[in-house]
N, C-alpha and C positions, 0 to 999 in steps of 0.2 A: 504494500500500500504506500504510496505517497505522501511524504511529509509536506505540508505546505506549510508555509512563511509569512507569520503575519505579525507585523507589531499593533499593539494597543492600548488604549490610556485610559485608564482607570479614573471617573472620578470620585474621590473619598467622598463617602457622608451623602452618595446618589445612588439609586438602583443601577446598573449595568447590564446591561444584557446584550447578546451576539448571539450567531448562529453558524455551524459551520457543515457543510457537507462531508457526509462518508462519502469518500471516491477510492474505488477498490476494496480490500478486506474482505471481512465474512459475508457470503450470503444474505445472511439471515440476523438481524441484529436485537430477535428477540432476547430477552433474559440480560442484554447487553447493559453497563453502566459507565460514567464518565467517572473523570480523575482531574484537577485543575492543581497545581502546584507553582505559585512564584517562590524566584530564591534570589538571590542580589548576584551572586555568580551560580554558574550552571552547576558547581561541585561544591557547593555549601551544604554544611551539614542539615542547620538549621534553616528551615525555610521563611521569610519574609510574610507567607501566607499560603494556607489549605484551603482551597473552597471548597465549603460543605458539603456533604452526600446531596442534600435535597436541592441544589440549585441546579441539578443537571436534566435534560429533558432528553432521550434518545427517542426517536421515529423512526421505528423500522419502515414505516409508507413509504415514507420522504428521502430515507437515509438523511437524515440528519440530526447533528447535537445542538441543542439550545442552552448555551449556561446563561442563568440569570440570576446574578452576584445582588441580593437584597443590598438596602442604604445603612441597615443598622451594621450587616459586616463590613462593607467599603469604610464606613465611619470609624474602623478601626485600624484602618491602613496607615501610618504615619509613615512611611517610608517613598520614597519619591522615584527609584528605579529598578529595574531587575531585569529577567526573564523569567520565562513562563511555558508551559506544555499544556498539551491536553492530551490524556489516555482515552481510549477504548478500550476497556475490560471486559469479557470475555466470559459468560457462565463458566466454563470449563477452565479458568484461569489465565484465558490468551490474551495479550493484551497489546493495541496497539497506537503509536504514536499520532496522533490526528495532524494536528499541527504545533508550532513553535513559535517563538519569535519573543522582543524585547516587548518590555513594559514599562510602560510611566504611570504613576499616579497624580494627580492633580490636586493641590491639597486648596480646599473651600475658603472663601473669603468670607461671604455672608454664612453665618449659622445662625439656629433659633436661638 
């Protein structure tokens, strides 16, 4: 399957959401779930940020992942650069790279 290359900007303290197509891989992308991982470098122990189990939406229809990063977790992003991946995981354990690429975050001027 094909890696593709995308950067993108995160803004803290906003919902976020994107959409990315399965191009190649399984079949069948039933039972299938996503992975979202930023880390400031690509071999950092510690990551920058996990996004959560529930912000991921797979469509076996459509072949497509839908992450949608809620504003209370962006709100806790203080960190302003990195990279980032997206997994396809696999019922049976396969797991595959979706896309990649850098990350910014945008930190809020106006707050409540």
């Amino acid at each position: 399957m094909p890696v593709t290359y995308k950067d993108i900007r995160i803004p803290a303290g906003s919902t976020f959401q994107f959409t990315v197509d399965v191009l190649g891989g399984p079949a069948d992308l039933s039972g299938y779930t996503a992975k979202m991982t930023i880390r400031e470098l690509r071999n950092d122990v510690v990551p920058l940020a996990e996004v959560s189990p529930g912000s991921f939406t797979v469509n076996s229809g459509t072949r497509q992942v839908t992450v949608r990063i809620p504003s209370d977790e962006t709100g806790t992003y203080e960190w302003t650069r990195g990279v980032w991946d997206l997994l396809l995981i696999g019922p049976l354990g396969d797991d595959w790279r979706l896309v990649e690429g850098r990350v910014t975050c945008s930190q809020p001027v106006t707050t409540e």
